[in-house]
Each structure stands twice: as structure tokens, then as C-alpha cells.
C-alpha positions as CSV (number, residue, x, y, z in Angstrom):
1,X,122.3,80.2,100.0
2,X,122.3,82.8,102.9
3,X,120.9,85.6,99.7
4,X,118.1,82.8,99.3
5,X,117.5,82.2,103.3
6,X,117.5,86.2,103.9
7,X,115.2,86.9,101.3
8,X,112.7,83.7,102.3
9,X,113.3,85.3,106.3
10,X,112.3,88.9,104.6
11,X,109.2,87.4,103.0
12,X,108.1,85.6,106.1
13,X,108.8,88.4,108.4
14,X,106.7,91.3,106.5
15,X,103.8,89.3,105.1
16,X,101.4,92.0,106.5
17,X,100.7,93.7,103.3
18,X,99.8,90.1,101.6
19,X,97.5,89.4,103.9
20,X,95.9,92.7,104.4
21,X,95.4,92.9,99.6
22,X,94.5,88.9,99.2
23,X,91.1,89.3,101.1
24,X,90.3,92.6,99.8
25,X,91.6,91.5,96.0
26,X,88.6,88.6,96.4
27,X,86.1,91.2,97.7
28,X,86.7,93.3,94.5
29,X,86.7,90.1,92.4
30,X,83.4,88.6,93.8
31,X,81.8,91.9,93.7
32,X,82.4,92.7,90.4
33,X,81.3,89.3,89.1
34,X,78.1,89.0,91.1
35,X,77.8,92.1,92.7
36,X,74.6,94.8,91.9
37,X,75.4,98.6,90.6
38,X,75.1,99.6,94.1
39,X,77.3,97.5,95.9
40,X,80.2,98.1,92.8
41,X,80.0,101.9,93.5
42,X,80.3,100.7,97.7
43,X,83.3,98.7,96.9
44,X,84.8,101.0,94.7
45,X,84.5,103.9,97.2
46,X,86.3,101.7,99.8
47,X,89.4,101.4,97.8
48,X,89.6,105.3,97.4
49,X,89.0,105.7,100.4
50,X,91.7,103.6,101.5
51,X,94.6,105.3,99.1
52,X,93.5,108.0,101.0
53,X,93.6,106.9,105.0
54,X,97.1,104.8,104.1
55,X,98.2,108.1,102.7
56,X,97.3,110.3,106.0
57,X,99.2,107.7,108.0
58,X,102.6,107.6,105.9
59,X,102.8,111.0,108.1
60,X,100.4,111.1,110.7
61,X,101.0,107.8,111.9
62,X,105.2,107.9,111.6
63,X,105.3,110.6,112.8
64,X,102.4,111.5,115.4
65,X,101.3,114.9,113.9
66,X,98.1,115.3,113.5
67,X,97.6,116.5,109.8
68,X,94.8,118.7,108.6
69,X,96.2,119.7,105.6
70,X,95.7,116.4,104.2
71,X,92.3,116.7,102.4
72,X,93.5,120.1,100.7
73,X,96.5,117.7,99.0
74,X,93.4,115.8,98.0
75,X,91.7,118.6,96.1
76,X,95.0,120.0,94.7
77,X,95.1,117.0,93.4
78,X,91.6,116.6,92.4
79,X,91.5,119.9,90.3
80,X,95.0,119.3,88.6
81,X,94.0,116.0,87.5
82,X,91.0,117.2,86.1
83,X,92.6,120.2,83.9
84,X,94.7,117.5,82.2
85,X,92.2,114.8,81.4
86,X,88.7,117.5,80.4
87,X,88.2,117.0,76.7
88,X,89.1,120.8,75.4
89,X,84.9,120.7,74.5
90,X,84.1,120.3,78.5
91,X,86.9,122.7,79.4
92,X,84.8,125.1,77.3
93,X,81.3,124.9,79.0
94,X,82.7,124.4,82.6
95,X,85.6,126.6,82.8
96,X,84.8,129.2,79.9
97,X,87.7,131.6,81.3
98,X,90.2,128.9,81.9
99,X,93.9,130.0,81.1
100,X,94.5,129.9,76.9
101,X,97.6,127.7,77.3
102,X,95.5,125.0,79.5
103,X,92.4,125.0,77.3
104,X,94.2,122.1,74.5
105,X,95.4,119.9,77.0
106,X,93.6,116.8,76.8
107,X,96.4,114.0,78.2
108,X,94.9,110.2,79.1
109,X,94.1,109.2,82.4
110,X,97.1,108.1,84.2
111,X,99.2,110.7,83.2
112,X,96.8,113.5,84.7
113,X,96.3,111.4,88.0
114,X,100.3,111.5,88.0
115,X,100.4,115.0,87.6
116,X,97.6,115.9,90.1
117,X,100.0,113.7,92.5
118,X,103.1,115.9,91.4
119,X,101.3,118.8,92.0
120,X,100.4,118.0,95.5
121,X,103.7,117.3,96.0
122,X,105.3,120.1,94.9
123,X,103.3,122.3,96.9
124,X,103.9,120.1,99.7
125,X,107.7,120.1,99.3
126,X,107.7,124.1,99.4
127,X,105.7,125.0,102.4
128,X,106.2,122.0,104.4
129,X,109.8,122.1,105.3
130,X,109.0,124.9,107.1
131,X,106.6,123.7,109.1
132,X,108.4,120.3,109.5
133,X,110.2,122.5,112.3
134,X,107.4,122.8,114.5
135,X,105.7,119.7,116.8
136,X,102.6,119.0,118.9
137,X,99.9,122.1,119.5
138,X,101.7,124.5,117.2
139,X,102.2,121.9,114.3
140,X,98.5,120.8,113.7
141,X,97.3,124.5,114.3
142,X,99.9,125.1,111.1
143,X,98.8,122.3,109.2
144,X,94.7,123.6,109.9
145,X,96.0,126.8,108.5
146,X,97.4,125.5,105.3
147,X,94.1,123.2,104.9
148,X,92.0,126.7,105.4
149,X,94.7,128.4,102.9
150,X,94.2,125.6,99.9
151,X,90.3,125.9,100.9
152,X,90.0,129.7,100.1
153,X,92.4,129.4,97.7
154,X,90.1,126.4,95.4
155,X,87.2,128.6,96.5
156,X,88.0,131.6,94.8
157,X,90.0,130.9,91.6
158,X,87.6,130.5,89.5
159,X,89.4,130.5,86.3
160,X,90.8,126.7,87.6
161,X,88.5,125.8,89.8
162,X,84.5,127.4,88.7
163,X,84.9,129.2,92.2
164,X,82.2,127.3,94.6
165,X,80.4,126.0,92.2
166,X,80.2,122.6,91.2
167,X,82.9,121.4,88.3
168,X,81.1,119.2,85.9
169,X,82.1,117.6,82.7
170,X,84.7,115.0,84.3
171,X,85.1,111.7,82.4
172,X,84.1,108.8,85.0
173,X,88.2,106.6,84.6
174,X,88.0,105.2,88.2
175,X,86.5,102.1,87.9
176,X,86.3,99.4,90.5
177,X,89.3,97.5,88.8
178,X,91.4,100.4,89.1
179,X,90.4,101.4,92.4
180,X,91.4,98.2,93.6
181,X,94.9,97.9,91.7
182,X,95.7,101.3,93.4
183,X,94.3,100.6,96.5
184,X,96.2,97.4,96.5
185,X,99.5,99.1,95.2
186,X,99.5,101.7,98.4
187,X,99.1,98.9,100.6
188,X,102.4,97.7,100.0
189,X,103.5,101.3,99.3
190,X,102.5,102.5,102.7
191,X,104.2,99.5,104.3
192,X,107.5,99.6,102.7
193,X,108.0,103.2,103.7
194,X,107.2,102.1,107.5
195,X,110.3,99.4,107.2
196,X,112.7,102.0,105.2
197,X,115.5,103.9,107.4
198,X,113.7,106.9,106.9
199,X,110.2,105.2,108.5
200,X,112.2,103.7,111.5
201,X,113.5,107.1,111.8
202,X,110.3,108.9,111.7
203,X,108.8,106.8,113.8
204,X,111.5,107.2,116.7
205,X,111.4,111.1,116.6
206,X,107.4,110.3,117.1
207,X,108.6,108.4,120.4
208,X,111.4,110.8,121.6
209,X,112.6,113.7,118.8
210,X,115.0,114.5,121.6
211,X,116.6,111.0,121.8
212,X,116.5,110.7,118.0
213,X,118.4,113.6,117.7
214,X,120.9,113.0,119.7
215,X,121.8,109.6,117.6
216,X,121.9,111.6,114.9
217,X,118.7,111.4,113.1
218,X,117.7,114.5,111.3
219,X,113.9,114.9,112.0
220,X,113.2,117.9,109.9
221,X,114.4,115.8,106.9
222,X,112.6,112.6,108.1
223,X,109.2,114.5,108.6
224,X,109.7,116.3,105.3
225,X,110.0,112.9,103.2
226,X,106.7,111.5,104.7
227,X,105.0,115.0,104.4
228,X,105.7,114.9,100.8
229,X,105.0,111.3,100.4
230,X,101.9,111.6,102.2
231,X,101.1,114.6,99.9
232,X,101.8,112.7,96.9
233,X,99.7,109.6,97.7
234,X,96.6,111.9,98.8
235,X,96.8,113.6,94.9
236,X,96.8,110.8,93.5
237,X,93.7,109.5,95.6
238,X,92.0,113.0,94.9
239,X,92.3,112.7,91.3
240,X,90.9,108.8,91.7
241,X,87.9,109.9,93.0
242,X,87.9,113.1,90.9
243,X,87.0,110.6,88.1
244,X,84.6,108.3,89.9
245,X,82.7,111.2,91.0
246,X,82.7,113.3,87.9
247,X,81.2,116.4,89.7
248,X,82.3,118.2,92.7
249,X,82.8,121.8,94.3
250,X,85.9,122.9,97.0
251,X,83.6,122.1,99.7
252,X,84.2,118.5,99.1
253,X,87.7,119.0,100.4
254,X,87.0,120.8,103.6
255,X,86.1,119.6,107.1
256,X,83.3,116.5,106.6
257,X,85.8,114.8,104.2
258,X,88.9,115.5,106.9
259,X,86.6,114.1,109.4
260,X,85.5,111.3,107.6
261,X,89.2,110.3,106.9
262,X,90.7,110.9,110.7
263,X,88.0,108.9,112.0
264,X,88.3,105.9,109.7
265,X,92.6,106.2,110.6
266,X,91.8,106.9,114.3
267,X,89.3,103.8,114.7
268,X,91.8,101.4,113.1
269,X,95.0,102.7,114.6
270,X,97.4,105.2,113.3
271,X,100.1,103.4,114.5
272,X,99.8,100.8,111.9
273,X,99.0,99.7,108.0
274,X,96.8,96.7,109.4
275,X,95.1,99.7,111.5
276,X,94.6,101.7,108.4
277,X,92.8,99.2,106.2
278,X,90.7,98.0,109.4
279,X,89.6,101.5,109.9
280,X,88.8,101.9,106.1
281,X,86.7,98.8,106.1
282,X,85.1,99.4,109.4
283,X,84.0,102.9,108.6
284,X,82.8,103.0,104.9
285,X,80.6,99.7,105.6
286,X,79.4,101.0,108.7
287,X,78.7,104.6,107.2
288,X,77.1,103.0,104.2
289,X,74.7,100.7,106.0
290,X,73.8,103.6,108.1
291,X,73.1,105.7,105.1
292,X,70.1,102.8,104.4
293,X,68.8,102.7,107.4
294,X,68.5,106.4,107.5
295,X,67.0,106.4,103.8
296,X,64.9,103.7,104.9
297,X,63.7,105.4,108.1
298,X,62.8,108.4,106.0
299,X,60.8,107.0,103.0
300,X,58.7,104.9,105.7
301,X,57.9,107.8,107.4
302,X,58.6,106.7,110.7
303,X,59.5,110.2,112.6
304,X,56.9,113.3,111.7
305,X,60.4,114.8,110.4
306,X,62.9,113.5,108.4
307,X,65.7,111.8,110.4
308,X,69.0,113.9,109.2
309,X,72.3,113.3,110.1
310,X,72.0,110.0,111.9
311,X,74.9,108.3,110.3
312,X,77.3,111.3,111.2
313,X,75.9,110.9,114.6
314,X,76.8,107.6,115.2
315,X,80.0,107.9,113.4
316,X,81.1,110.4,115.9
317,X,79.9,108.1,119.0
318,X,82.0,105.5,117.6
319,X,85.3,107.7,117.5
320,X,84.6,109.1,121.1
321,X,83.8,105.4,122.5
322,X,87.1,104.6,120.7
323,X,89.2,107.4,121.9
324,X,87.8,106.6,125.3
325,X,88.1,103.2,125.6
326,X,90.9,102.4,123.6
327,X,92.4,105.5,122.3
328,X,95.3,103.8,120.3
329,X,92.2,102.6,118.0
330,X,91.2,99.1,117.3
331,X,95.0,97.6,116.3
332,X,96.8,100.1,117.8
333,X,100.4,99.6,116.7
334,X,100.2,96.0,116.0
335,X,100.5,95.1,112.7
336,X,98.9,91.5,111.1
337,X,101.3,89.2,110.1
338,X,102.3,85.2,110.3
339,X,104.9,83.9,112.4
340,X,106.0,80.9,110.7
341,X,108.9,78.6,111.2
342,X,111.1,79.1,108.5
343,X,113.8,76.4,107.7
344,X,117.1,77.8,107.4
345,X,120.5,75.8,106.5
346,X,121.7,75.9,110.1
347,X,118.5,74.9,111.2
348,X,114.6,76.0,112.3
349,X,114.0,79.4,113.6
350,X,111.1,81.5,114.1
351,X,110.5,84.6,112.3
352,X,110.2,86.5,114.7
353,X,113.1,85.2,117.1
354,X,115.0,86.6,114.3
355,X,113.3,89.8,113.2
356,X,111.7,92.3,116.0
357,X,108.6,93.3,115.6
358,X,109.0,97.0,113.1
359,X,105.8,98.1,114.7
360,X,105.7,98.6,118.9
361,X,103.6,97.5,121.0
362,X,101.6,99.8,122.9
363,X,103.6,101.6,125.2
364,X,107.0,100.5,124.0
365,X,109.2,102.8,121.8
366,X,110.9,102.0,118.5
């Protein structure tokens, strides 16, 4: 009975990542039953671009550093996922001096996102422990570093990458089905890590490293998990939209994609999952109704010239408006959940008399 009562209490007290996939899981059904080619490819770009703004704040939001490297996971990714699921007859015309051993390969779809994710991984494991030593100005000048390294790195191997040109001959996998099951699927991933030792852990060497190292907690370690983590999920979001958008060059993975993904995390609130998907859905819906009215603008010839960059405009006013007015984002650190009462053998309690709130208020430390 108390196994029964601790796992109802469990349910009740971490519903967040239920309520944050049902609505989304009926958007993606009602879209896909009634919705136009247009508004699928919208929907389906959400959910990508939410495994990868739940994946920057696994670290960024546990632990409070500020993580450029993040897009350059995504293109490690990306291009590993893509040299595992080319047909050996695209390899050919793309990538004509591609290693001899990696021209046969031709594995299915999952199996090359998972080793795109490994791959980001891996390379995260090896030069982030390092780096896991260092906090505030001198880690995200690091981490800007590594993202410029991985840059000139896709740049100019050619052999794996075509060099700055464009990689073509992609299979188009990433549906809107599987966009959403993955989406969906970090939800829950990104919360559970926030309620596992090593996320309350995180999180408190965010709020004091000095205090959580005196009790013990080993924040090296604790930032090294989430780095990797965080690396792991962003591969495996690079190779998901690797194969939705069938075509793309390093420069995809550079600064306009990091901004694009900080600002959707920093509008929401990086302290939080519920802040991650708001941002998400805020930002691509925004951006993409933008986009229209700045297409729309242009084929009516309104202005003498055409009007360019108006959505990246007033995506940037947003962020500094947000960062101004409310710079812990839109949720901040408050997470959306239920408080139900939940009947209990020795009686009726609330869920949250009996459970604290994992995530802090604003201005309150773990």
C-alpha cells in the first residue's frame, strides 16, 4: 500500500511533462489530419526545434553556463548521421573522395540518428571534462571556442563533409510523426534528468558551486554528465533535421542557428522544461508568421526595396525586451504542473505539502 501511495504521490507531483506532450501530441494529430503541406512542414520544424532547445537546457539551464558549443554537437551529429544512412549511389555523386571503408555503409534510419548522437557524445565526453573545470566569463568563451573549432573543422574536411558546400542526396526520414514521438520522448527525457541526484546536484553548484562543494557534491562530474547528455540529445536532433532538410552546408551550424536556439531557451526560461517548450512554441510560430508577412510585404511591393531581415529584427527586440524586463524569461524557474489532493491511507494531503517544488522560485536556491 505505501509502494502504491508513493508511486500515485510521484505521478501527481511531476505531472509537468504530461501536460506540457498532451497538447502538443493533439497539435501534431490535428495537423496531420487536416493540416496543408505548409503548415506539416511548420509543425514538424517545431518539434526539431524543440529536441534541440530541451537539449541546450539539460546543461545550460542545470547548470547556468552559457553553452555555445551546442549547435556544433548539432552538426557533428548532422554529418555522422548522414554518412551512415546515404545510399552508397548518393555517397558517390556528393562525396566522390569519401573514405573507402565509409563508402558501403548504407544502415536504416534509426541506427544512423543513434550514431550521429554517439558521436556527439563522444566528442563531448573527451574535451569537455576539461572544460567542465572552468565557470562564468572563461567557460562560455571556452565553449565559443570549441563551437568555432567544430565550425572550421566541418568547413574544411571535405572528404566527410563537401567542404562549404552544400551536401545533397539526403533521404527525407523525419517526418512529422517522428518528429513528434522524439520531440515528445525528450520532454520527459529532459525532465527526468532535472529530478535525478545528478540534476539536483547540478543545479545547486548553478546556485552556489562553493556551498555544493562543501557538502560534497563533485561539480566537475555533475557538469560533465549534463555536458554529455546535452551533447547526445543535440546529435540526435541534428541528425532529425539532417533528414527533414535533406540539403545543407556547415554554415547551417554556426551563429544564426545558435541564436535562433538561445533565444527561443532565453524567452521561455532556462531555468525550466515548461520554459523550454514555451520558448519553442513562442519563437518558431512567431518567426514563422513573421516570415509571411515579410514575403507578403515583398511580393506586394510595398517598400521601393525589398524588406530583408525583418523577422530577425524583431526576434532580437523580443529577446532584449525580455532580458530587460524580465530576464529570467517568460516562466522563469517555475515549472507547470497540477496540485491535486491526493488521497492517501492516513488521509488527504496535498501534493505539494508533501513534495517541494524541484524547481526554485525566482530568487530562491535549490
Amino acid at each position: 500500500m505505501k509502494n502504491t501511495n508513493a508511486g500515485i504521490l510521484w505521478l501527481k507531483s511531476h505531472t509537468t511533462p504530461f501536460i506540457l506532450s498532451i497538447p502538443l501530441l493533439i497539435l501534431a494529430v490535428l495537423v496531420q489530419a487536416y493540416g496543408d503541406t505548409l503548415l506539416v512542414r511548420i509543425v514538424t520544424v517545431l518539434f526539431i526545434n524543440l529536441v534541440m532547445v530541451l537539449s541546450l537546457q539539460v546543461f545550460m539551464g542545470n547548470s547556468g553556463i552559457l553553452n555555445f558549443a551546442h549547435i556544433g554537437f548539432m552538426g557533428i551529429g548532422a554529418y555522422t548521421s548522414v554518412l551512415f544512412s546515404m545510399t552508397p549511389q548518393a555517397k558517390a555523386a556528393t562525396l566522390p573522395d569519401l573514405y573507402p571503408f565509409l563508402r558501403p555503409i548504407h544502415l536504416p534510419f534509426l541506427p544512423s540518428l543513434l550514431i550521429g548522437a554517439i558521436a556527439a557524445a563522444l566528442v563531448a565526453a573527451l574535451v569537455g571534462y576539461a572544460l567542465m573545470r572552468l565557470s562564468d566569463a572563461a567557460a562560455v568563451i571556452t565553449l565559443f571556442a570549441l563551437l568555432v573549432i567544430i565550425h572550421t573543422i566541418l568547413v574544411h574536411w571535405s572528404i566527410v563533409t563537401n567542404g562549404p558546400r552544400t551536401l545533397f542526396g539526403v533521404d527525407n526520414y523525419t517526418s512529422l510523426g517522428i518528429s513528434t514521438f522524439f520531440g515528445i520522448l525528450v520532454i520527459f527525457i529532459a525532465y527526468l534528468f532535472k529530478e535525478t541526484p545528478v540534476g539536483l546536484k547540478l543545479r545547486a553548484s548553478r546556485d552556489d558551486r562553493y556551498a555544493a562543494a562543501s557538502i560534497g557534491v563533485n561539480i566537475v562530474q555533475v557538469r560533465w554528465a549534463g555536458f554529455v547528455l546535452s551533447a547526445f540529445l543535440a546529435g540526435f536532433g541534428g541528425g532529425l533535421w539532417a533528414h527533414f532538410i535533406t540539403s545543407f552546408s556547415p554554415y547551417a551550424f554556426y551563429l544564426t542557428e545558435t541564436f535562433s536556439v538561445l533565444s527561443m531557451l532565453v524567452i521561455g526560461g532556462t531555468g525550466s522544461v515548461s520554459g523550454a517548450v514555451l520558448g519553442t512554441v513562442v519563437v518558431t510560430l512567431l518567426r514563422e508568421g513573421l516570415r509571411a508577412v515579410e514575403n507578403s510585404v515583398n511580393i506586394a511591393g510595398v517598400f521601393p526595396n525589398n524588406l530583408v531581415g525583418f523577422t530577425e529584427v524583431v526576434l532580437s527586440l523580443l529577446l532584449i525586451l525580455i532580458l530587460v524586463f524580465r530576464p529570467s524569461g517568460l516562466l522563469g524557474s517555475q515549472e507547470i504542473r497540477l496540485a491535486n489532493t491526493i488521497p492517501l491511507a492516513s488521509g488527504k494531503f496535498s501534493a505539494s505539502e508533501l513534495s517541494r517544488e524541484s524547481s526554485p522560485k525566482e530568487g530562491e536556491h535549490v
